[in-house]
N, C-alpha and C positions, 0 to 999 in steps of 0.2 A: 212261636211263643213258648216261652219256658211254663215247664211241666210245673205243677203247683203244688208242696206238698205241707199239709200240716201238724205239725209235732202234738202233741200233747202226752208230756214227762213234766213230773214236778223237781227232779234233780236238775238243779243247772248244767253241772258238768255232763252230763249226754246230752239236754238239747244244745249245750256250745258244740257239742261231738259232731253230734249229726246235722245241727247248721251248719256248720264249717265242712263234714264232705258229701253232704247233697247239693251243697250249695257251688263249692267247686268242680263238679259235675254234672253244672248246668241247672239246676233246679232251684226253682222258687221257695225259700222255704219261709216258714213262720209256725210260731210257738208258742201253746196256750198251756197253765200250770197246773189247771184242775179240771173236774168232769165237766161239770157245769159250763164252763167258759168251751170247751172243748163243743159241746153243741152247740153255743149261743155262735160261736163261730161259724160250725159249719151250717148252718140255717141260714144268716148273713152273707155270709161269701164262701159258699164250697169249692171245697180244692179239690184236685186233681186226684189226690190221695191221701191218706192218713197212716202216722205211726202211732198207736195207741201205746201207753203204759196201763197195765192191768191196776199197780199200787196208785190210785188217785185220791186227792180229797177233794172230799164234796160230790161226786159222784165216781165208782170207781170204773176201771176200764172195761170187765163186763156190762154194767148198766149203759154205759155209753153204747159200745155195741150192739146191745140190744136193742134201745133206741134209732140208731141209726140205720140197721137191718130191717127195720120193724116200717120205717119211714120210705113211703115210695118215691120221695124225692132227693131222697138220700142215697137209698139203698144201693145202688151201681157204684160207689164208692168207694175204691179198693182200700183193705185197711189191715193193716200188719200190728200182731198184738205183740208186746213188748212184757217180757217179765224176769221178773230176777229168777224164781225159784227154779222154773223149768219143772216146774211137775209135769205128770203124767194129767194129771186131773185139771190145771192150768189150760192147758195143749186142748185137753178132749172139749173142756166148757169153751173156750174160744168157737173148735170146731165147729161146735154143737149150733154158737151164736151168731155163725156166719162168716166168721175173717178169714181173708183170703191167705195172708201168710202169719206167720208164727217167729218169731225169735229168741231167742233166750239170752238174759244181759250174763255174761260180756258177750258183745257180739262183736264177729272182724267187720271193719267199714268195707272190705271189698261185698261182702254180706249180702250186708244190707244194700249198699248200691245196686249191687245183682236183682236182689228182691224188690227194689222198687223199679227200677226198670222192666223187669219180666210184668208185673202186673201195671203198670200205666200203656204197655203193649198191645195187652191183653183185650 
């Protein structure tokens, strides 16, 4: 059964990105635009894994995080935070809030592929 993974970016052009090569590499994907929607999803049908974007509206990608770390039905969730700026402070509050990998946009697709395969392994 293919591996499940759920997007949650509000830029179109990276979730077409990263639909198009998770999904050509075998993976189930699907795409949700904001915080909000991003839990109501993973409550209803959890996936296998998540790409979180940090910039969200309506609830942002730390709150999510948080939320989903915090949640013992959640929690075993592998989830990769997604962010433009690449701070230092970005990086450590993710840490701090549980994610298993870290990215910084622009990211190469071989990447990310690698990164979500090593933690759906895991």
């Amino acid at each position: 059964m293919a591996t499940r993974v759920l997007i949650a970016e509000d830029e179109p052009n990276i979730v077409e990105s990263l639909s198009f090569v998770l999904g050509r590499e075998g993976f189930e994907v699907s795409a949700v635009l904001d915080g909000q929607s991003a839990l109501a999803r993973l409550r209803a049908d959890p996936p296998d894994m998540m790409i979180l974007d940090v910039m969200l509206p309506r609830l942002n990608g730390f709150e999510v995080l948080k939320e989903v770390k915090s949640d013992p039905s959640l929690r075993s969730i592998p989830v990769i935070v997604l962010t433009a700026k690449g701070q230092a402070h970005d990086r450590r509050m993710a840490e701090e809030l549980g994610a298993d990998g870290f990215m910084t946009k622009p990211f190469s697709n071989r990447d990310i592929v690698e990164q979500v395969r090593t933690l759906v392994r895991e």
